[in-house]
N, C-alpha and C positions, 0 to 999 in steps of 0.2 A: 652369496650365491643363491638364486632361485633353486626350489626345489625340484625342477625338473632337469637339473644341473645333476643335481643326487641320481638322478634317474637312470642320465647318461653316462655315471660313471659308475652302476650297474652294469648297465648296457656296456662296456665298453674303454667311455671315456677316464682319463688319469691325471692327478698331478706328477710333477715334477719338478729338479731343481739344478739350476745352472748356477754354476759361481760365477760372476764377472771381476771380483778383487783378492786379490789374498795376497796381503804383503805382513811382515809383521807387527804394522800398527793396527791394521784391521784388517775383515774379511765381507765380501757382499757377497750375497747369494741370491739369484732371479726363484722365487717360488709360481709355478705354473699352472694353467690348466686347460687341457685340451685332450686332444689324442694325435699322437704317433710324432710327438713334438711338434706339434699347428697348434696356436693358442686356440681356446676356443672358448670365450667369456673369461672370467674371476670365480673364484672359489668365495667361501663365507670365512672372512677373516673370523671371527666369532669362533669357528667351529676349531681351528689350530692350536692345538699344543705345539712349541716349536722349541728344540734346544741342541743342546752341542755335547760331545764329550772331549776334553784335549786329550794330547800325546799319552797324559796319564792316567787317564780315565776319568777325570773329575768333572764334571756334570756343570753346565752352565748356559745362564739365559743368553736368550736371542730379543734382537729390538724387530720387532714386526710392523712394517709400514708398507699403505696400500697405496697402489695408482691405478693407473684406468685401466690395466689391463693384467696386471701382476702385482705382487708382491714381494717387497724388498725383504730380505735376513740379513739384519746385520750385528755383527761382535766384532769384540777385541782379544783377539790370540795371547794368552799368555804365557808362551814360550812356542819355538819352532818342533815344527814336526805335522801328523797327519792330526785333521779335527773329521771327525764324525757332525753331519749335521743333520737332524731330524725334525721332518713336519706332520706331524701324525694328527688325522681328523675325526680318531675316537669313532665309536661303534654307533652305527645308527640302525635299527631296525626296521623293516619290511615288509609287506605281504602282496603278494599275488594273488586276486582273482580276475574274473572275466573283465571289469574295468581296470585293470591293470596293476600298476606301483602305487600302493597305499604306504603311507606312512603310519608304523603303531604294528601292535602285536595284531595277532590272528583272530585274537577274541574279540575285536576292536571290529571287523567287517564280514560280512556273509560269504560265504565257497573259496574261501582259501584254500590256493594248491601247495603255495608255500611261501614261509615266511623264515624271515633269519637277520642275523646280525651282520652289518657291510661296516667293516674297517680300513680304511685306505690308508697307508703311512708312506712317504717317500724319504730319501735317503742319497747325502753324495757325502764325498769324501774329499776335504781340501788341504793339499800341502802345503806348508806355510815354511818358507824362509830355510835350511839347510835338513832336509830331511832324509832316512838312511830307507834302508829296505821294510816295508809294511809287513804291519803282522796284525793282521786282521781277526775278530773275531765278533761276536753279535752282542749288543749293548744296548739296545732298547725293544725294539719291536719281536712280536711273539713270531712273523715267519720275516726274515730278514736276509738278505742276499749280503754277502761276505768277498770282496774280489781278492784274488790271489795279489794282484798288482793293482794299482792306480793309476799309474803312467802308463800308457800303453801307444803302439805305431799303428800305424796302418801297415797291412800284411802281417800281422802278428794274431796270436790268441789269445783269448782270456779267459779263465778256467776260474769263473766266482764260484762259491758255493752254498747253497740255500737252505738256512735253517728253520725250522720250526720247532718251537716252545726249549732252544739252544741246540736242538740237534740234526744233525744233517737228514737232508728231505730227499728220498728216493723217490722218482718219476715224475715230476713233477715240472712243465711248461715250462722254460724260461723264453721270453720273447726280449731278440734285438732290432731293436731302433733307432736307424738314423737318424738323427737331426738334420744331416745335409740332403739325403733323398726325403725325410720325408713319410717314410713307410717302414712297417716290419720288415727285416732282411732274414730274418731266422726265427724258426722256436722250435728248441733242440731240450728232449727232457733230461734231467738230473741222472745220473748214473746211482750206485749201489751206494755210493760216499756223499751222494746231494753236489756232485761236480755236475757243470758243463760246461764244454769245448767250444767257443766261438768266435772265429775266424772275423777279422776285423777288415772291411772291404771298402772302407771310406773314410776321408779325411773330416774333421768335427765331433760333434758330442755325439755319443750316443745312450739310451736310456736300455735299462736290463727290467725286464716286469716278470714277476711271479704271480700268479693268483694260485688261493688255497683253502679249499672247503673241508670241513671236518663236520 
């Protein structure tokens, strides 16, 4: 990924991940990048930590393969139930001044208004082969969204909930995104318990995003 890639997902732009397989001999997962789910270039393979957790929590590698416009994840489930998959791009630092997005600490360039650390991790959940009721809870990432459920209808809710450094995140943006429109359809914040309420108003994937500044 060019670094003006980095730029735009200050600005804005995000990864994220669709499963296309999950049977019990394997699992494939689309790794993305773009915004409001419209691809928009490749990310920097390079830059990816990618791994899994199973049903038991046991921690395990991902094969990462690139094409011309995404990234393939793929493993071997070893036993049914839900997997955690994670693509985390690690902390890259920043600075702002009047010519813009610098890359490098503040010491690095003249009239910095502000400088910081950008972390982007993405995160899906895939059921494999006979699996019972989800019990959810946060396993890699320092702010991590958590869904009550994973199968969900259209006309229903989903009540994920947003943790940061394990614990639930008061007030805090959640934005939903269709995949079949296209565009954010909500951003409704976290309640007292790091819950929110979001009415599901279209048939296809849709992607949940938190951002979070400390």
């Amino acid at each position: 990924m060019k670094e003006y890639n980095l730029e735009l997902m200050i600005q804005g732009h995000e990864i994220w991940m669709e499963p296309t397989k999950e049977d019990n001999d394997s699992v494939s997962v689309d790794l993305l990048f773009g915004h409001n789910m419209r691809i928009d270039g490749i990310a920097d393979k390079s830059r990816f930590l990618t791994t899994y957790f199973s049903p038991d929590e046991k921690q395990g590698e991902i094969n990462l393969v690139s094409a011309e416009d995404r990234h393939y994840l793929n493993f071997n489930p070893t036993t049914e139930g839900y997997y955690s998959v994670y693509a985390d791009m690690g902390a890259v630092i920043y600075s702002i001044n009047e010519d813009g997005y610098n890359k490098g600490p503040k010491h690095m360039f003249k009239g910095v208004t502000y400088s910081g650390a950008f972390h982007q991790m993405a995160k899906t959940i895939v059921p494999v082969g006979n699996v019972g009721e989800f019990q959810g809870k946060p396993l890699h990432g320092i702010l991590e969204i958590v869904p009550r459920r994973v199968l969900n209808s259209v006309g229903s809710e989903v009540e994920p909930t947003v943790y940061y450094e394990d614990k639930p995140l008061t007030g805090v943006d959640v934005k939903a995104i269709s995949g079949a429109e296209g565009k954010e359809i909500a951003c409704i914040p976290t309640d007292q318990n790091g819950v929110v309420t979001i009415p599901l108003s279209a048939q296809g994937k849709w992607m949940f995003l938190a951002r979070y500044a400390d």
